[in-house]
Phi, psi and omega in degrees: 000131189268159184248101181301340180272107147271117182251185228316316212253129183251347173284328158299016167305303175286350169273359184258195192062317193257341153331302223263297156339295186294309196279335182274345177295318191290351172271014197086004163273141166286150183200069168346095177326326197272338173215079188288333146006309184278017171298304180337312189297285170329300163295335164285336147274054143248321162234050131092015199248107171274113185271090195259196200230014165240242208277125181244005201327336171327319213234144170312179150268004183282297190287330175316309159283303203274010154278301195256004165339257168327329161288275193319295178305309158330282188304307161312332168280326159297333201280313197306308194300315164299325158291341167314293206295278213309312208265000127346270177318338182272000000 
């Protein structure tokens, strides 16, 4: 499956990698360093949405979103919380 999102800062990849990583264990997933990516998989199995690592064109956006839902949203709720604590401090 290829990955379309590209974000803004491409130097910033590895600290969203370790974001990602940090926030889906606490959330209970193994989340392997060398492909954190592959959490994904672990939730679609989990709710039962077949997800392979070639072609997915099958699923809805309905399966889409609730696979990638909980990652992105898990992480957008750390950042946001880590910017609450910064700007705190100033």
């Amino acid at each position: 499956m290829t990955n379309k999102h590209k974000i803004l800062v491409p130097s910033a990849r590895e600290e969203l990698d370790k974001l990602k990583i940090r926030v889906m264990n606490e959330r209970g997933y193994e989340v392997k360093s060398n492909n954190p990516d592959d959490v994904k998989y672990e939730i679609a199995d989990e709710l039962g949405i077949p997800l392979n690592n070639e072609y997915n064109g099958e699923l809805t956006s309905e399966q889409a979103g609730k696979i990638g839902g909980p990652i992105g949203g898990s992480m957008v709720k750390e950042m946001v919380r880590m910017a609450q604590e910064q700007m705190l401090k100033r």
